[in-house]
Backbone bond lengths (Angstrom), bond angles and torsions (degrees), N, CA, C in turn:
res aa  C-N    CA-C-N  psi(-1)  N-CA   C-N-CA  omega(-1)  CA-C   N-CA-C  phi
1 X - - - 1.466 - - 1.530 110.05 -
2 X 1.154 110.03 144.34 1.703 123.39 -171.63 1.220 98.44 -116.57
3 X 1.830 114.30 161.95 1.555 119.86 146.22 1.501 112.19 -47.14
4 X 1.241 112.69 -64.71 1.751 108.45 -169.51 1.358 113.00 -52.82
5 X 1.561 124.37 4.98 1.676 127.29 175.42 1.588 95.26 -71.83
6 X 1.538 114.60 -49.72 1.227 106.75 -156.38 1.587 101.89 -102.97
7 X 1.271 117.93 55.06 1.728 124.01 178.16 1.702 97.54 -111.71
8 X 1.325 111.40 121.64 1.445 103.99 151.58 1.509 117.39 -131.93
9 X 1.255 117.97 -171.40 1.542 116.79 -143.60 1.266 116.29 -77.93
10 X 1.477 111.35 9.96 1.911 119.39 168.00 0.906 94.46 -64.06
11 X 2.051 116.05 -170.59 1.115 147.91 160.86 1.442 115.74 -151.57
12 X 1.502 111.47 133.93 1.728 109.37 -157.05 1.655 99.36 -48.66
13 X 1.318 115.79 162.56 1.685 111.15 -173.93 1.651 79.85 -142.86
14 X 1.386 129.66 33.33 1.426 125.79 179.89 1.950 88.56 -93.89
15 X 1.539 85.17 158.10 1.303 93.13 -168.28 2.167 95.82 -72.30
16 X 1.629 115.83 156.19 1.444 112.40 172.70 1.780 110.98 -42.11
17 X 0.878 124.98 132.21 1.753 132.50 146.76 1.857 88.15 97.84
18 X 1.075 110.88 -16.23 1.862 94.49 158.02 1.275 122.46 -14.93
19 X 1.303 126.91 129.88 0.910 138.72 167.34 1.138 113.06 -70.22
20 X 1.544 136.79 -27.29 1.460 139.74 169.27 1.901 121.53 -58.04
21 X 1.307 99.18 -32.56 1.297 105.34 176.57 1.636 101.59 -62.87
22 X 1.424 134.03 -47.59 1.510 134.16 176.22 1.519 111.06 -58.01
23 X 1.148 125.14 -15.18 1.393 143.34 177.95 1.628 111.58 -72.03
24 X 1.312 89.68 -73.41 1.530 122.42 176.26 1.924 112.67 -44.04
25 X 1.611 99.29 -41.14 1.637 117.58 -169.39 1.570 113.25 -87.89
26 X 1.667 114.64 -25.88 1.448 137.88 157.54 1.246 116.45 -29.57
27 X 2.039 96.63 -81.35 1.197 133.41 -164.31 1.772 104.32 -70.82
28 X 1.316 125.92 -42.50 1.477 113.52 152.63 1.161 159.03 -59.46
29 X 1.945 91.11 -22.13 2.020 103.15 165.97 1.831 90.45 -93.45
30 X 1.308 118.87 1.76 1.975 104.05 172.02 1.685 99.53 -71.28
31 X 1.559 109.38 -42.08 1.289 116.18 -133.40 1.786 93.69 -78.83
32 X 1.278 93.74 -43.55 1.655 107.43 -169.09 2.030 90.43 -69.14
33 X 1.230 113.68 -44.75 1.578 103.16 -179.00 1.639 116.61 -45.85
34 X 1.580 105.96 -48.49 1.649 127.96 -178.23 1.268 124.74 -51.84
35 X 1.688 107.43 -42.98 1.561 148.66 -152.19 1.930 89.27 46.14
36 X 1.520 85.95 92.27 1.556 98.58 179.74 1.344 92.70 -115.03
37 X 1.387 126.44 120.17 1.818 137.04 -179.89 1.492 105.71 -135.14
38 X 1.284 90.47 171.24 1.779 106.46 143.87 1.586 134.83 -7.08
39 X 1.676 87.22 -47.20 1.677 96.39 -170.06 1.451 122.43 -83.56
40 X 1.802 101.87 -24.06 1.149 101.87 -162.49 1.589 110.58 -145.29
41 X 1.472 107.66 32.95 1.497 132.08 -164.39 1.252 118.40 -133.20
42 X 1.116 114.53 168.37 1.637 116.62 -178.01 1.918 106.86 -177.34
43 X 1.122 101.89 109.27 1.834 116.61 -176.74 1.508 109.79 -97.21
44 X 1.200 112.33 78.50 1.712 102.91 159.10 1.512 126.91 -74.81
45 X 1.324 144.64 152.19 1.388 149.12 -161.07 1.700 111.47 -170.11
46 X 0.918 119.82 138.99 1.507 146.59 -171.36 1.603 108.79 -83.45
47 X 1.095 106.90 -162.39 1.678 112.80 166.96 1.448 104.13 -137.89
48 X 1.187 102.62 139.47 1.827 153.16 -159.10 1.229 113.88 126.38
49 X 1.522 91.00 -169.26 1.520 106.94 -176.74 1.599 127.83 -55.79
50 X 1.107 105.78 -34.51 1.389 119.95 161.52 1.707 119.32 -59.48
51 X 1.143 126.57 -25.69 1.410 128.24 156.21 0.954 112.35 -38.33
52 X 1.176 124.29 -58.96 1.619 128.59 -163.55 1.763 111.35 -46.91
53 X 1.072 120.54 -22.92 1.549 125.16 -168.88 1.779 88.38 -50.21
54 X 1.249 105.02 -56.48 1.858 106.95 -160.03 1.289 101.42 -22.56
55 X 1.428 106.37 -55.47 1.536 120.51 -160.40 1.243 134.29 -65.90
56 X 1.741 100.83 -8.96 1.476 119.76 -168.47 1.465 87.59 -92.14
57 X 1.362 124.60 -37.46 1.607 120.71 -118.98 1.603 101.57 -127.08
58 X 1.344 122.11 107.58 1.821 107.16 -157.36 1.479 101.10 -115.32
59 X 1.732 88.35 89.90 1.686 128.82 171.12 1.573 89.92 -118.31
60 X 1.370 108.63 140.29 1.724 115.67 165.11 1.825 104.92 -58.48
61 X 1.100 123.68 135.77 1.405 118.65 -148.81 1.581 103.69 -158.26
62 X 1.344 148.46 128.54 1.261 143.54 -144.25 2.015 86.92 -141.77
63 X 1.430 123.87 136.38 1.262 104.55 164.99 1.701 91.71 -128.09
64 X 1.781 98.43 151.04 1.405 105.95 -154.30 1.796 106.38 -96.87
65 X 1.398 120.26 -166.49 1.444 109.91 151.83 1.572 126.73 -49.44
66 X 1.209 123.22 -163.17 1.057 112.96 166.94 1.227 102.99 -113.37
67 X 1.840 95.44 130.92 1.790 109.60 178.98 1.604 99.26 96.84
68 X 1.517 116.54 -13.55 1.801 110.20 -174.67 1.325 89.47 -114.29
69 X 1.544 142.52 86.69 1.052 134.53 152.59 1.822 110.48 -111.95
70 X 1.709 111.21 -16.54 1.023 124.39 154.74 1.533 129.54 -20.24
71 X 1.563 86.35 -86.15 1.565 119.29 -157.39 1.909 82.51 -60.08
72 X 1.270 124.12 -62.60 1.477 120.57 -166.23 1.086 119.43 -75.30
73 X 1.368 123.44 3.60 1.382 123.05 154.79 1.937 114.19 -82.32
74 X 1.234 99.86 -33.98 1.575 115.80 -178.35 1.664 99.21 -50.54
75 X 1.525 107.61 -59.01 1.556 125.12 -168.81 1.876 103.21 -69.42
76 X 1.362 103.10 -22.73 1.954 87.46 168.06 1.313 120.76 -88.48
77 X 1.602 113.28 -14.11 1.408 121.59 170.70 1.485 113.11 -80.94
78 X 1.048 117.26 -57.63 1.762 108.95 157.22 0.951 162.91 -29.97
79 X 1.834 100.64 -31.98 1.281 131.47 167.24 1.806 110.36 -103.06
80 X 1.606 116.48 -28.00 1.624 105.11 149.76 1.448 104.52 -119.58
81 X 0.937 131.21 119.74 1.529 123.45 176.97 1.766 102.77 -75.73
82 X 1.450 116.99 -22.25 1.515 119.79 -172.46 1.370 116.82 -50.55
83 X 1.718 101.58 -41.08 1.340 109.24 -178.16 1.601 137.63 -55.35
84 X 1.030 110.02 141.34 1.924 103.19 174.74 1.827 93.47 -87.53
85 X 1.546 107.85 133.95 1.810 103.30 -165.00 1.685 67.33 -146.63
86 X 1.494 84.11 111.41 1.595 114.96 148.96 1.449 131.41 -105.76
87 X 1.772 115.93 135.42 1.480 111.96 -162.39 1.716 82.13 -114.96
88 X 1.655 80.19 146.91 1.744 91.60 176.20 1.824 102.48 -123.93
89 X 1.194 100.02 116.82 1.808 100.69 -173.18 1.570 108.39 -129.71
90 X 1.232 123.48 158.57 1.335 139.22 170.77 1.468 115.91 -101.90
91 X 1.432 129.59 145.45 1.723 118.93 174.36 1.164 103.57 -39.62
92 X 1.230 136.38 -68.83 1.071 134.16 179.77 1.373 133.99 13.57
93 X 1.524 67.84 -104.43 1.768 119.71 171.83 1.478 93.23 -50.75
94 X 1.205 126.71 -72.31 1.436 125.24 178.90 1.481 136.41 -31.60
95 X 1.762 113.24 -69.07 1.104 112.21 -168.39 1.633 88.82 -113.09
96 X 1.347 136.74 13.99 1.411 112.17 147.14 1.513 138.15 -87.20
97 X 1.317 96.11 -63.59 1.325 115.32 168.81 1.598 109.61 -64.35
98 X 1.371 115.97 -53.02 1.332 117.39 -175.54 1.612 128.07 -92.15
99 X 1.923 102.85 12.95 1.419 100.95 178.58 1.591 130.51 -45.89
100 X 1.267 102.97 -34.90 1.547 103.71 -163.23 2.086 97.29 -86.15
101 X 1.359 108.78 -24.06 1.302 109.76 171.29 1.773 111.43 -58.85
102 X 1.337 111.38 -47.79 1.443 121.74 -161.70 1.838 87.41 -74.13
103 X 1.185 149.96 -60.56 1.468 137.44 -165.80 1.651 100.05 -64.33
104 X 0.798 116.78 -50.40 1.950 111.28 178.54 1.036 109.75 -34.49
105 X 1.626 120.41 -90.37 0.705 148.13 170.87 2.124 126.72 -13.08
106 X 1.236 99.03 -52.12 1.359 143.72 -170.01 2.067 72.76 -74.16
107 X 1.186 109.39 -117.98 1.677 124.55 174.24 1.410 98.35 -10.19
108 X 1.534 155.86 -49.64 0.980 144.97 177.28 1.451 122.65 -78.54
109 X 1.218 109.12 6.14 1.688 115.36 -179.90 1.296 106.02 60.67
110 X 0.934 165.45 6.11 1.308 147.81 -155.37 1.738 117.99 -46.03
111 X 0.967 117.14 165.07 1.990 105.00 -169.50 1.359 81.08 -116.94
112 X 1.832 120.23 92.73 1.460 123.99 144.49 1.189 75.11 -163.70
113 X 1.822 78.72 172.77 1.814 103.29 -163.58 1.662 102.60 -123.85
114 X 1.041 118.76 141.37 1.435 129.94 -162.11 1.819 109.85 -110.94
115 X 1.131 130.82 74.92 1.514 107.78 175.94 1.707 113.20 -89.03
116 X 1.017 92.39 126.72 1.524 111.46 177.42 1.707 108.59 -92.45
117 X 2.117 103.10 125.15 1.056 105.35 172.04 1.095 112.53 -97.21
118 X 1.652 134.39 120.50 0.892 133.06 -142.34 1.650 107.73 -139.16
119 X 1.458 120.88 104.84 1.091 133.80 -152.37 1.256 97.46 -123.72
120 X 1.093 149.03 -48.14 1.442 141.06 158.43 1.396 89.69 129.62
121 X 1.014 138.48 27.52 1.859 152.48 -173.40 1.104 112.69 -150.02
122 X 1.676 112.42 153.38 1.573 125.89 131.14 1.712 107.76 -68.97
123 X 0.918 114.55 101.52 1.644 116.53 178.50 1.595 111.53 -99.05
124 X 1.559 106.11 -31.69 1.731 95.63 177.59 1.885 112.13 -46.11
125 X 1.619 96.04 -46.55 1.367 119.73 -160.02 1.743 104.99 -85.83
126 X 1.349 109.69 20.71 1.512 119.07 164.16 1.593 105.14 72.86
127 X 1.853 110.28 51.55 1.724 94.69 174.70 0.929 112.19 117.18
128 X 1.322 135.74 -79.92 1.869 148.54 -160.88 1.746 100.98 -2.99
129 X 1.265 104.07 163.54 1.954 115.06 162.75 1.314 106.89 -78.76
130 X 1.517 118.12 134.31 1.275 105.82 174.97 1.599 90.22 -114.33
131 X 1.460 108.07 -155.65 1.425 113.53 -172.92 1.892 111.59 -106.09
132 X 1.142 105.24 28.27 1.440 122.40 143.19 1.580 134.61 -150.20
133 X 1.700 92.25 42.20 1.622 100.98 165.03 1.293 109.27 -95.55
134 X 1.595 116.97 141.60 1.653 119.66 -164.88 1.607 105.70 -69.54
135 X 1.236 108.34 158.31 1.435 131.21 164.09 1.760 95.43 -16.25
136 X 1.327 133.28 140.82 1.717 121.37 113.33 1.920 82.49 112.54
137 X 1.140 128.70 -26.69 1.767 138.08 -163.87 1.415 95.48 -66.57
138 X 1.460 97.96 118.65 1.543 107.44 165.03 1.512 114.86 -84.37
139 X 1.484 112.35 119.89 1.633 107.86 154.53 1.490 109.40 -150.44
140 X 1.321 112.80 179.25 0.950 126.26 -176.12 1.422 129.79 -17.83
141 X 1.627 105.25 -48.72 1.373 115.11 -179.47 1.728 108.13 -73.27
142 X 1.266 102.12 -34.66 1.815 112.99 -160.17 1.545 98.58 -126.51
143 X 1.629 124.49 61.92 1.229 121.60 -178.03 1.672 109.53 -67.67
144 X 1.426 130.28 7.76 1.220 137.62 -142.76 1.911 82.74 -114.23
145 X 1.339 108.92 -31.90 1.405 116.75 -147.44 1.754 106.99 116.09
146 X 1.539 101.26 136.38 1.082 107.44 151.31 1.857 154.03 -52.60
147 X 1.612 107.19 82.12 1.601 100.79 -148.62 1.885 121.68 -61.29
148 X 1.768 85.79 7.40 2.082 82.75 -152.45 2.063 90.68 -106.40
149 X 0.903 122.81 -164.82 1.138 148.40 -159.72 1.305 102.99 -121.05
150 X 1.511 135.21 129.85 1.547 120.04 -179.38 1.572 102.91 -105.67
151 X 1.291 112.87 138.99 1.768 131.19 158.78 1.416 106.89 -35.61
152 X 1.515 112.57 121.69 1.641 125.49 175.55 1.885 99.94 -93.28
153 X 1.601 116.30 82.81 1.511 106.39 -157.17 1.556 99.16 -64.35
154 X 1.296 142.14 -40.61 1.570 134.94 171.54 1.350 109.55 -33.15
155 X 1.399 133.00 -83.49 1.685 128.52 145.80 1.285 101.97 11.43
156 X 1.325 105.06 -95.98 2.098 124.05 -165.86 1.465 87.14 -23.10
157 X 1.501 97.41 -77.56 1.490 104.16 -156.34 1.639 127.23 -48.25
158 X 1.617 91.59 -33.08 1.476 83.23 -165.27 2.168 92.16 -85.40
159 X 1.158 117.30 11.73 1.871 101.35 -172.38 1.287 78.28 -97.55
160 X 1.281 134.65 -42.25 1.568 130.92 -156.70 1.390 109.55 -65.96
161 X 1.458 130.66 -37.06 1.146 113.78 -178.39 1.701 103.60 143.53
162 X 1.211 133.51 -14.42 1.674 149.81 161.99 1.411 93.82 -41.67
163 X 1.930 96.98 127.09 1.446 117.36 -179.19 1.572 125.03 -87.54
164 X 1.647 77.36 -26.42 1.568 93.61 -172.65 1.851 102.40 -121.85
165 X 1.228 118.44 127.10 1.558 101.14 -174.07 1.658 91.05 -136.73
166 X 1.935 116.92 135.32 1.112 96.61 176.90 1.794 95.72 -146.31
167 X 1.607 112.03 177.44 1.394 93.01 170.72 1.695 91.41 -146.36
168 X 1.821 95.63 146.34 1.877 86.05 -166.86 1.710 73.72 -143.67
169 X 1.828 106.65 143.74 1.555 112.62 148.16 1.520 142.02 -69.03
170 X 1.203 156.95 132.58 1.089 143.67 -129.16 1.514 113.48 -104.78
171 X 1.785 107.55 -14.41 1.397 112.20 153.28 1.052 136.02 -72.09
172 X 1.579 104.97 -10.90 1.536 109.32 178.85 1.887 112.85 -84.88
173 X 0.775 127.52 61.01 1.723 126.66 -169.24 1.301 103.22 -59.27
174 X 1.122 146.72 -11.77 1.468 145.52 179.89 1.652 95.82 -76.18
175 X 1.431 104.62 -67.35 1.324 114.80 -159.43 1.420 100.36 -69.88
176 X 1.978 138.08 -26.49 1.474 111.44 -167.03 1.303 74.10 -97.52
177 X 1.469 159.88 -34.67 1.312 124.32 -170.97 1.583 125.96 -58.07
178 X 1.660 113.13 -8.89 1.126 94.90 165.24 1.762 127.32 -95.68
179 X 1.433 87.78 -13.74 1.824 92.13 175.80 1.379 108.33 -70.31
180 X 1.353 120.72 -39.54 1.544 117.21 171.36 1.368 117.44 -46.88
181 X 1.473 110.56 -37.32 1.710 98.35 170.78 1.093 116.40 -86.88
182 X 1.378 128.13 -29.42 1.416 113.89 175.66 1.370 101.73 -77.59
183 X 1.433 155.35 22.07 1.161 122.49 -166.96 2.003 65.91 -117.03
184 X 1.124 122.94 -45.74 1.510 116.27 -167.61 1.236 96.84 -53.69
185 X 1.713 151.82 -44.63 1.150 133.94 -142.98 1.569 92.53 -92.34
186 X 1.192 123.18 -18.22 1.596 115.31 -173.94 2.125 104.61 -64.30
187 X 0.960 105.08 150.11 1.348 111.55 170.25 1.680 113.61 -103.40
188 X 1.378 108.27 106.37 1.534 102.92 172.35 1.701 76.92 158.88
189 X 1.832 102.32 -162.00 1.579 117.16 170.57 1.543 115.60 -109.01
190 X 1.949 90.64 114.42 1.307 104.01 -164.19 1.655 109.35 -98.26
191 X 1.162 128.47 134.26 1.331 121.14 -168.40 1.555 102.44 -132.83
192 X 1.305 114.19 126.37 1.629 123.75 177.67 1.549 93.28 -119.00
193 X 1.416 105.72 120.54 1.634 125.63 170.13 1.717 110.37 -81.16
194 X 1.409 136.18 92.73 1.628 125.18 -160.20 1.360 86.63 -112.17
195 X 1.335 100.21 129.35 1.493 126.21 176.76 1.691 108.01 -90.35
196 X 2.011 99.37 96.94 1.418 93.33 -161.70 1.454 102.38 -127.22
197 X 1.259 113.31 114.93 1.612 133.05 -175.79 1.335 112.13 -45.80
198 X 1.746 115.39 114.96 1.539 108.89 156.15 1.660 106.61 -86.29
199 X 1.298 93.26 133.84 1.604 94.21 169.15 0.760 100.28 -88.69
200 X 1.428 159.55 -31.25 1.393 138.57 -130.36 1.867 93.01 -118.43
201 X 1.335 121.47 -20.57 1.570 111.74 -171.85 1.493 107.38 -128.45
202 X 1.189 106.74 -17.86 1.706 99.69 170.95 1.194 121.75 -155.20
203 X 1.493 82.12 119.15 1.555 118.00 -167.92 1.927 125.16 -78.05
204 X 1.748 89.31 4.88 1.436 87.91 170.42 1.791 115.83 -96.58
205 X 1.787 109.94 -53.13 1.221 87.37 175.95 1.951 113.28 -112.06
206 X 1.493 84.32 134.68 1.211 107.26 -158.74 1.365 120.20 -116.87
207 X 1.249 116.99 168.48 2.014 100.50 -166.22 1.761 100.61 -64.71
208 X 1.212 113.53 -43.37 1.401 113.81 156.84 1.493 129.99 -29.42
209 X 0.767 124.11 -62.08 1.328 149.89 -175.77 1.447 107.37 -66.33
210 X 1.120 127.69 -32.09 1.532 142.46 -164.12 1.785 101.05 -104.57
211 X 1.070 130.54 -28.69 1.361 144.39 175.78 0.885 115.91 -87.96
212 X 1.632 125.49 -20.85 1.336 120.63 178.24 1.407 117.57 -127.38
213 X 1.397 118.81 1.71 1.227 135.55 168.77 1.682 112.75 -109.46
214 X 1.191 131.55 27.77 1.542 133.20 -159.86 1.354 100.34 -149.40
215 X 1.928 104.36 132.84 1.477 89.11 157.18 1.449 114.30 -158.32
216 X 0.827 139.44 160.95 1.897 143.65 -156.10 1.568 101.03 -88.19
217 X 1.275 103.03 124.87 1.795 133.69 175.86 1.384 92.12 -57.42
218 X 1.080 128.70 136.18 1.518 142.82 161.83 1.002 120.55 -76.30
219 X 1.685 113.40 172.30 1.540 117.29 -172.06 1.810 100.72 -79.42
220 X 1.498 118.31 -14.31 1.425 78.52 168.88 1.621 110.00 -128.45
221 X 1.714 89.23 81.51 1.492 102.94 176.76 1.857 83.50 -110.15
222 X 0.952 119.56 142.87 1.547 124.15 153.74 1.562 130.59 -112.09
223 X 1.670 106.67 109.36 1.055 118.94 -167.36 1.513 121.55 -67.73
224 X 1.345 110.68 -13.57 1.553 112.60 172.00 1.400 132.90 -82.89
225 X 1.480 115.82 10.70 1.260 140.47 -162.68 1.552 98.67 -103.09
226 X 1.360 127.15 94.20 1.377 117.25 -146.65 1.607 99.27 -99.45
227 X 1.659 126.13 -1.69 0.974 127.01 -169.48 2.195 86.78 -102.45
228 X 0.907 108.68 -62.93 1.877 104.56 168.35 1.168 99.24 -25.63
229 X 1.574 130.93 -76.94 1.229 138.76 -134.60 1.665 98.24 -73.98
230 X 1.395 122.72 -38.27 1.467 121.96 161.19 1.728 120.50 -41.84
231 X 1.192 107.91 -55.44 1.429 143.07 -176.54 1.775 98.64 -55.88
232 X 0.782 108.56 -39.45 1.759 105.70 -148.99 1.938 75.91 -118.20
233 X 1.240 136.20 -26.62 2.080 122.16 150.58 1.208 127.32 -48.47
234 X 1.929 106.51 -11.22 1.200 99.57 -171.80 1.736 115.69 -93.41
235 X 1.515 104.03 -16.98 1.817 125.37 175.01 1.637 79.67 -43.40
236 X 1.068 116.12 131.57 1.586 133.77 145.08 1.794 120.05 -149.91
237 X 1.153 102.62 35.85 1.892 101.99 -152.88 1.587 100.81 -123.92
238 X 1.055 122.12 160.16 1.457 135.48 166.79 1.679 130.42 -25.58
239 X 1.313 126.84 77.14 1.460 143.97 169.15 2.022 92.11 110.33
240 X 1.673 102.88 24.98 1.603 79.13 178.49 1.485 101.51 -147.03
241 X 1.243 137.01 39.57 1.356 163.71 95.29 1.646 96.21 38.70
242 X 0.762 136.36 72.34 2.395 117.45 174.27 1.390 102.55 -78.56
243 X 1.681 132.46 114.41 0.763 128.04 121.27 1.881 149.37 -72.71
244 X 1.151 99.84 151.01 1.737 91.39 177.76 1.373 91.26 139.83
245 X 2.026 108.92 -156.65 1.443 110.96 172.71 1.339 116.89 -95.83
246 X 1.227 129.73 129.08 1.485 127.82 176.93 1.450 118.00 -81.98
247 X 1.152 117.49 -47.22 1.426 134.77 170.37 1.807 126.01 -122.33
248 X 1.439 118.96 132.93 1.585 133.22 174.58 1.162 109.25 -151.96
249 X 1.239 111.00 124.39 1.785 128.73 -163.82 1.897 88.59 -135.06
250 X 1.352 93.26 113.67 2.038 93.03 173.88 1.293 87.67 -97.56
């Protein structure tokens, strides 16, 4: 299997320096590593900007309501369990519309893996607050400042019941193409949080910002320590960023 297996007749329409394109470039040297196709695959996706992957990427691929990309990924694993069924979601899409989908789901283990593009916006919709833009962020929706508190989804995930919990940057394509496979080979509900830069609407975290504020968990971090791995979801602050896996429960 090649890259040009999985080319079809789109062309990315993400804005230049997107963070989705590193997403998009991940999930295609995973797929071609896996020989993840047609035969033995399944791409669910939401609505935003992050949708758009379906279109790049020619895996049989279903995109859901918005906020229901969950539940219909659950129902293709159920009905083939054989399949590797990857969900592609935005904060958004995720923990707004689809909050009460993402804790179910999460608590029921389900065996698919969820990467969340996670921009700290509604960006399809030019900007808005979503429910992991920080405290005090002016946009569109909240030109006043942002009055609410944003969702730490690693946290969520790992109190709710997520087996596999990880967090990777979206410039790094070496490093999330390999969590994408390990998060697929784990059995349970694997969730990678990818910290993926809008250039065009938010101007705080930025590929800059992510390169120089980020840094990789070591070999003697231990990911099975589910009370650490809580502990060490909560780093979100200035030069102390944890990437890698936080939590794996076989």
């Amino acid at each position: 299997m090649k890259l040009d297996d999985l080319k079809t007749p789109c062309s990315p329409t993400w804005c230049p320096g997107c963070g989705n394109l590193g997403i998009w470039a991940a999930f295609k040297n995973a797929a071609v590593a896996e020989g993840w196709d047609n035969t033995n695959t399944a791409l669910v996706a939401g609505i935003g900007c992050h949708g758009h992957i379906l279109n790049f990427t020619k895996i049989t691929s279903f995109e859901g309501l918005h906020g229901r990309a969950l539940p219909v990924a659950c129902g293709i694993k159920l009905a083939n369990p054989t399949l590797n069924v990857f969900v592609f979601t935005g904060d958004g899409d995720c923990f707004g519309e689809g909050g009460n989908h993402f804790l179910h789901t999460a608590r029921r283990n389900h065996n698919i893996t969820v990467i969340l593009h996670d921009n700290a916006l509604y960006a399809l919709t030019t900007g808005q607050t979503s429910p992991l833009t920080p405290h005090g962020t002016k946009t569109k929706s909240t030109p006043q400042g942002n009055p609410d508190e944003p969702i730490n989804p690693l946290s969520l995930a790992i109190t709710v019941g997520a087996t596999f919990v990880a967090r990777a940057y979206a410039g790094d394509i070496p490093k999330l193409t390999e969590i994408i496979i390990e998060a697929n080979k784990h059995r349970g509900f694997s969730f990678i949080d990818v910290l993926q830069p809008c250039v065009t609407f938010n101007k705080q975290f930025t590929h800059q910002f992510f390169q120089e504020n980020t840094y990789q968990l070591n070999n003697s971090y231990d990911p099975t320590n589910k009370i650490i791995a809580y502990e060490k979801s909560q780093e979100f602050g200035l030069k102390q960023i944890p990437l890698g896996i936080f939590y794996k429960k076989d």
